[in-house]
C-alpha positions in Angstrom: 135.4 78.7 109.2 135.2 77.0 106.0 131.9 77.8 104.8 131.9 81.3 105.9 130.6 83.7 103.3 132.2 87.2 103.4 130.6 88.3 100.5 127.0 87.5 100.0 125.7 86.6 95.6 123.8 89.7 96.2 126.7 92.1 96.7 128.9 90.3 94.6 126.9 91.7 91.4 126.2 94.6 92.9 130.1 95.0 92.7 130.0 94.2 89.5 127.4 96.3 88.5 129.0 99.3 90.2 132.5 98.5 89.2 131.3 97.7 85.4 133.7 94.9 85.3 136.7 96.6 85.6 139.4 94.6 87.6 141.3 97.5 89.4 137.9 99.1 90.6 136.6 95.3 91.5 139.9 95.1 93.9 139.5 98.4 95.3 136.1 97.8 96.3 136.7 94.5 97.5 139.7 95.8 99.7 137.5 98.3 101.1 135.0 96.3 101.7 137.4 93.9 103.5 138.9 96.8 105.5 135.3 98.2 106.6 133.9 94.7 107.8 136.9 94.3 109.8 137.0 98.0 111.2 133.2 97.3 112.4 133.9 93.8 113.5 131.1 92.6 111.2 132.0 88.6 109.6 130.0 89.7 106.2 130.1 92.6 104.0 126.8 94.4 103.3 125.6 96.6 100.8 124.9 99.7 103.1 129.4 99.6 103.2 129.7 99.5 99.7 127.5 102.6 99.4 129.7 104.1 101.8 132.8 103.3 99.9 130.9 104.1 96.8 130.8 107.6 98.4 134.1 108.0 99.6 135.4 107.3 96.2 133.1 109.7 94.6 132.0 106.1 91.9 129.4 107.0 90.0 127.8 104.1 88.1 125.3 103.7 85.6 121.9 103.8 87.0 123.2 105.0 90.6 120.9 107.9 90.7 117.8 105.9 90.4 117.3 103.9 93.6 117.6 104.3 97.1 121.0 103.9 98.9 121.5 100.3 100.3 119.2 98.7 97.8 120.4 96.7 94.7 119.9 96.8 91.3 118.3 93.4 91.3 115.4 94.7 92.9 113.8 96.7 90.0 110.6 96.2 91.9 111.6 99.9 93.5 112.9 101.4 91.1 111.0 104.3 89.8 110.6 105.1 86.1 110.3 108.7 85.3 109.1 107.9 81.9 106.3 105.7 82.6 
């Protein structure tokens, strides 16, 4: 399929976000991601994987303590402050 979409813009910088830019930790994430949609039979990554593999790797990223799992950064809506 030529217009299929694996990854989704939303996951993409979530990647990014998580992998803080960093090319080796980009491709492992990717390939993990790659390996998991294909071991569930799924056509497009999602987030609740990458917190998965997140979680197998042990990646800690800024800012990874404060939301739920599954939901992005982008959505600051949820995110609690303790401060305010």
């Amino acid at each position: 399929m030529a217009d299929q979409t694996v990854f989704s813009d939303e996951l993409i910088r979530e990647i990014h976000v998580r992998s803080q830019g960093i090319p080796r930790l980009i491709n492992t994430l990717c390939d993990n991601l790659l390996l998991t949609a294909f071991a569930v039979e799924q056509r497009e990554a999602s987030l609740t994987m990458l917190d998965e593999i997140c979680r197998d790797i042990r990646l800690e990223w800024p800012g990874h303590n404060l939301r739920p799992r599954g939901e992005s950064l982008l959505s600051t809506e949820s995110i609690e402050h303790p401060l305010i």
